[in-house]
N, C-alpha and C positions, 0 to 999 in steps of 0.2 A: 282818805287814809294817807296818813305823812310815808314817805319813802323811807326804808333802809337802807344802810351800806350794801347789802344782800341781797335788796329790791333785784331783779333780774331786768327792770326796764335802766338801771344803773349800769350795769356792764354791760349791756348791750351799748348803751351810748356813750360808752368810753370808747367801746371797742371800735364804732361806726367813725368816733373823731380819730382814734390811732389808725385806721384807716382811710382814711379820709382823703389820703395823699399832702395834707395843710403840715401836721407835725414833720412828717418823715423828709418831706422838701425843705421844710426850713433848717431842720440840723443837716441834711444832705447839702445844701446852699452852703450854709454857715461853714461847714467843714473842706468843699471846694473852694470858698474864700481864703480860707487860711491856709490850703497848697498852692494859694496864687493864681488861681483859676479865678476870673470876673465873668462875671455876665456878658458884660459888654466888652467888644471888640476895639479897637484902635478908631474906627471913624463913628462909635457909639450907636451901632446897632447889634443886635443879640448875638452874641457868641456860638455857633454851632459848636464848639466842643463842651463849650460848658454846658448846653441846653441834652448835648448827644448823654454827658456825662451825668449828667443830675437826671435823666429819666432812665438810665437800664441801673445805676445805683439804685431809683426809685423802686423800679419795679420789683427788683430785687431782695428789697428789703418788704414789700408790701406783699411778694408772694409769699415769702420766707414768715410774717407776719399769720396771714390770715389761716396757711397750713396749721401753728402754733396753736391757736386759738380756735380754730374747726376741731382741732385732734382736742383740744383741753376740756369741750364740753361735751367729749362722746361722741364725735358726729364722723363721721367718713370723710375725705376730703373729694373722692370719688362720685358722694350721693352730691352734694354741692354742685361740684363743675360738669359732670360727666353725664350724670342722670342715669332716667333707663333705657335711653336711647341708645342706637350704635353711633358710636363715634363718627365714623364714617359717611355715613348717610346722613347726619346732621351737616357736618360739613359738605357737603352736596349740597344742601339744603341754603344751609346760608351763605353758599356763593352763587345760586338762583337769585339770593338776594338781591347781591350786589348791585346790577344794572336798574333795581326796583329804586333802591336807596340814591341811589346818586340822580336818576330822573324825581323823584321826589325834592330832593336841596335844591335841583336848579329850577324848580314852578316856585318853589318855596320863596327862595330867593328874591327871586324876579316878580314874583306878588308882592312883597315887601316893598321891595325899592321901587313899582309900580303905584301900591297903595300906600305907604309911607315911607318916601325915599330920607326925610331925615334919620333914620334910623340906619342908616348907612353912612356914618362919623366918621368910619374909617378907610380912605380913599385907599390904599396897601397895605395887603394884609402883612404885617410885619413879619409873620412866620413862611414868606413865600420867596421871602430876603434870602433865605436859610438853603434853598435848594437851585440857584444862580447856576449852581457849574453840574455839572456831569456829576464828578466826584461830589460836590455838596448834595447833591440830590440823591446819590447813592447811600452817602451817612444819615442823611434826616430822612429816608425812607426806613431804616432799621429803627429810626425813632417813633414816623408813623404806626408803623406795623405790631413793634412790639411793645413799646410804651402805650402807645394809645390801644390800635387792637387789643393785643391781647392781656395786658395791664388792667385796662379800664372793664374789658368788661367781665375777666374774671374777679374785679372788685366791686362791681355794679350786683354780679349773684352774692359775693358774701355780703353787702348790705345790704340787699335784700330783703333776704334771711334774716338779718337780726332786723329789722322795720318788720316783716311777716311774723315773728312769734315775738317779740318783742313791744314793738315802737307804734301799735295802732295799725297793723296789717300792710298787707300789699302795696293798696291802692296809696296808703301815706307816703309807704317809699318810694315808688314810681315817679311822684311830684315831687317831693323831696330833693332826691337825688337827678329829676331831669332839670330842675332851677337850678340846683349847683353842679352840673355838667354843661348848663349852659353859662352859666357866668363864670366859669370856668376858663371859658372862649371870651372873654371881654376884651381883650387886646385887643381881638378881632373885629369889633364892631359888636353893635347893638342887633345890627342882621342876623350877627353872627351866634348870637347869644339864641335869637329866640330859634333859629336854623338845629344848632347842635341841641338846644334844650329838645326839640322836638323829635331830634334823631333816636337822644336818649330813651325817652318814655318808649319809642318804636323798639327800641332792642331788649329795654325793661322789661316790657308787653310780652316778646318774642320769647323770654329767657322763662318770665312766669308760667308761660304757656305751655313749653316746651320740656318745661324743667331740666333744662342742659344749654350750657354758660358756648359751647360750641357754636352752635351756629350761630348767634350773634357775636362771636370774635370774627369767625373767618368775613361774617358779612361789613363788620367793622372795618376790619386789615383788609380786607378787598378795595371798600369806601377810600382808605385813607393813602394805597399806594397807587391808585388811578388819581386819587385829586396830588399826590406828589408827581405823578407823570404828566400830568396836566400842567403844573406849574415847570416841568424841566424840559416840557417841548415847546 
């Protein structure tokens, strides 16, 4: 059966690409260009203020996004992220996590570069540049935290959502979204790609399960300000 403008698996994968973080970074990029803000630094590696500046605009715009659009087709923005879970107790919950998640990356890891160490292209990880000083580890940890935590994976529930009633279910988005959460990380290496891809599906999992976007943020932002602590001691 030919799709409509109307088709409902049509907006749904508009919506999943306006989401997606690909649009909203590239006019966010393109518009820190033009106040003079570069990527790159004086001796050409990534800019901490550009990278600090283009992800809480980012998330900003992508929380302020998926509100818009949760509220426009009826839905609660509360059933989404909150669930019927208590708040609280999930967050308990996924900072149990934490110490799970992060012994899980480093077998992962080290399987990898064990079993196939070519897949580890990338001798320094270029985003670990980023956190050199006290004060730089202090800025690119509000970037871990809240761009990545809790950015990522209250946008990981709203795509979801539109893959579960839309896009071929669940199971499609979970894959989906953990191949491009891991290539995502490519900077990072090839390790790095199948490392984070694999993190993803774990909090996708967590999030379908749970139906609450909470305890996979906090165990997220837990993950990502011990690997900032790690890289600034």
């Amino acid at each position: 059966m030919p799709l409509k403008m109307s088709d409902p698996r049509i907006v749904a994968s508009a919506e999943v690409l306006l989401c997606s973080s690909v649009p909203t970074q590239l006019v966010i990029a393109a518009l820190l260009g033009m106040a003079g803000l570069s990527p790159l630094d004086g001796t050409g590696q990534l800019s901490l203020a550009f990278v600090l500046a283009l992800s809480i605009a980012d998330t900003l715009l992508l929380i302020g996004l998926m509100v818009a659009l949760t509220r426009a087709r009826g839905e609660r923005v509360a059933d989404l992220w909150l669930g019927p879970r208590h708040a609280m107790s999930e967050a308990l919950y996924g900072a149990r996590l934490i110490p799970l998640v992060f012994f899980l990356v480093v077998v992962v890891l080290n399987l990898l570069r064990i079993a196939a160490p070519w897949l580890h292209n990338v001798p320094t990880n270029p985003l670990e540049q980023l956190a050199s000083t006290p004060a730089q580890a202090a800025m690119f940890a509000v970037v871990a935290i809240f761009a990545g935590g809790v950015r990522e994976e209250m946008q990981r529930a709203f795509l979801l959502r539109r893959f579960e009633q839309h896009l071929g279910g669940a199971g499609v988005g979970v894959v989906v979204l953990s191949i491009g959460f891991g290539l995502g990380h490519i900077v990072q290496g090839w390790d790095a790609v199948i490392t984070t891809g694999l993190l993803g599906a774990f909090w996708a999992v967590l999030y379908l399960r749970r139906r609450s976007a909470v305890a996979p943020l906090v165990s997220h932002a837990g993950f990502n300000a011990l690997e900032v602590l790690r890289v600034a001691v």
